[in-house]
C-alpha positions in Angstrom: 217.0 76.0 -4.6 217.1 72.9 -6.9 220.2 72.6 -7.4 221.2 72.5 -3.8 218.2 70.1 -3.2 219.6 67.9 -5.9 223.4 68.3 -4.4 221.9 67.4 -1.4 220.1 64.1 -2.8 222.9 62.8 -4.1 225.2 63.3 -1.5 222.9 61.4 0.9 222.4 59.1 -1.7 225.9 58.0 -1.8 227.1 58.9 1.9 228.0 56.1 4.2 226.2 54.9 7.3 228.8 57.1 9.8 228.3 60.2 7.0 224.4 60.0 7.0 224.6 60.2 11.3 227.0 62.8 10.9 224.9 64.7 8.1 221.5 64.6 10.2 223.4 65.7 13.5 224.5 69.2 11.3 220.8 69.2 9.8 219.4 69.2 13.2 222.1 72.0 14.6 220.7 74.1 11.5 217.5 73.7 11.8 218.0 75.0 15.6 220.2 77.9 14.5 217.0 78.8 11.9 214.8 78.3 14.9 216.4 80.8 17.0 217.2 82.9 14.4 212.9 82.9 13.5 212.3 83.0 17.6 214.3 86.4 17.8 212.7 88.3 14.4 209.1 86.7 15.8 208.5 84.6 13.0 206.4 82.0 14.7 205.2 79.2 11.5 209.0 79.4 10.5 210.2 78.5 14.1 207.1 75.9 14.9 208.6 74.9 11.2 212.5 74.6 11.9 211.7 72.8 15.4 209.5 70.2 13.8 212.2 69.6 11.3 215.1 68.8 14.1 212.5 66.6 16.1 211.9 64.6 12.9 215.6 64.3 12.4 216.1 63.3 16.3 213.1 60.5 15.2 215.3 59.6 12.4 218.3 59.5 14.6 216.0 57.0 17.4 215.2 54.5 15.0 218.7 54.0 13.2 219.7 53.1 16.9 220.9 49.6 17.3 219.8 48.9 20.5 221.1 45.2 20.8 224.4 46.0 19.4 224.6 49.4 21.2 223.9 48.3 24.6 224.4 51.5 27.4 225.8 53.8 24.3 222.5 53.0 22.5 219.8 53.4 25.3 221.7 57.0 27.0 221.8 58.3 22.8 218.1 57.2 22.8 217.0 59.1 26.3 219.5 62.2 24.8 217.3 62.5 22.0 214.4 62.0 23.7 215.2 65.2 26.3 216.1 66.7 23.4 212.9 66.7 21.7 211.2 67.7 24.9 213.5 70.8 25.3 212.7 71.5 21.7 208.9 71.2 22.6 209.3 73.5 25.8 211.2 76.1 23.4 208.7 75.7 21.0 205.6 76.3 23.2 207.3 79.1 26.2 209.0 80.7 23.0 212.2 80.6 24.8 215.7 80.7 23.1 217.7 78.8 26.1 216.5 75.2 25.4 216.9 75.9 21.6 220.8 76.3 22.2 220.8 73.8 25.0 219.6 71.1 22.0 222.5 73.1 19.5 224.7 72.6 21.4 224.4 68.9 21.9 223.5 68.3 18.2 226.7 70.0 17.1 229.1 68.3 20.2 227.6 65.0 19.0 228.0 65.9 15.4 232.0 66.8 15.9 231.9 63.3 17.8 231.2 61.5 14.8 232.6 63.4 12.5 236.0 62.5 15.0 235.2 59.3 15.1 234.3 58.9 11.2 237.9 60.2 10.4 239.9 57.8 12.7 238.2 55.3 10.9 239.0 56.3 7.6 242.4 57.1 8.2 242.7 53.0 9.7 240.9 52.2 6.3 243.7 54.1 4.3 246.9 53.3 6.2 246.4 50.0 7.9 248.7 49.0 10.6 251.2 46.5 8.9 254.0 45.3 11.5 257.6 45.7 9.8 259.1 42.4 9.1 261.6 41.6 11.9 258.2 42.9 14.2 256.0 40.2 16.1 252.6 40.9 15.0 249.9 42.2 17.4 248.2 39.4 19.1 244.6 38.8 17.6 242.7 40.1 21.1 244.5 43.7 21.0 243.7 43.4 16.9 240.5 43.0 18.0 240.3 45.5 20.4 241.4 48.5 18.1 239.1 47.0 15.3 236.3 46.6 17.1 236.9 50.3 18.7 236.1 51.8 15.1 233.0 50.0 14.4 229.8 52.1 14.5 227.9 49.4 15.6 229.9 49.5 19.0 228.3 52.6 19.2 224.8 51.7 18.8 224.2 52.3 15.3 223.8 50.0 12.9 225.6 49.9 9.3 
């Protein structure tokens, strides 16, 4: 277990800002799957245990939200993970498995979001879009359009 703690640390410790949203939404999907997988064998402390970890990883995810930047985006995320801590609750304390993968299901369509969204904007990184030279450039609005698109802080998260 050490060593996949330690592979762990270090890839958090050099993940990007977009990586480190996309690792907690697949921590918090995980930590669901446990949770249902404890709920069904009747393991209570491990399920109390795997639902505290996904609420403090939906915490996590509320206060890297830029709310200033993120405008709509950032306030619907923030009442998303607010229902999604109370469906987690209401699983927790009725012992039921349907809010468990109502809240993995988000986490994980979320997570493939970013993950989307994290690619298209390394792939702009790696092969910027350079005009060919008989080619008017792309007026600066549009430039700043697609740029601006790509940026997680449009998306209410701060870098």
């Amino acid at each position: 277990m050490k060593g996949r703690a330690a592979y762990l640390e270090t890839h958090v410790l050099s993940a990007d800002p977009m990586e480190l949203v996309c690792l907690l939404y697949q921590h918090g999907a995980d930590a669901v799957q446990d949770a249902r997988q404890y709920l069904a064998s009747g393991d209570i402390a491990a399920r109390a245990k795997a639902i505290s970890k996904t609420i403090a990883i939906l915490g996590e995810l509320t206060a890297s939200l830029n709310r200033e930047v993120g405008g709509a985006i950032g306030s619907n995320l923030e009442q998303l993970y607010n229902y999604m801590t109370l469906r987690l609750t209401e699983a927790n304390v009725r012992q039921q498995d349907g809010p468990l993968a109502e809240v993995q299901s988000l986490l994980t369509t979320l997570g493939q979001a970013w993950q989307e969204t994290r690619a298209r904007q390394s792939a702009v990184a790696v092969h910027p879009a350079v005009p060919a030279p008989d080619t008017p450039a792309t007026p600066p609005a549009a430039a700043a359009w697609q740029e601006t698109d790509l940026e997680p802080a449009t998306h209410g998260w701060s870098a």
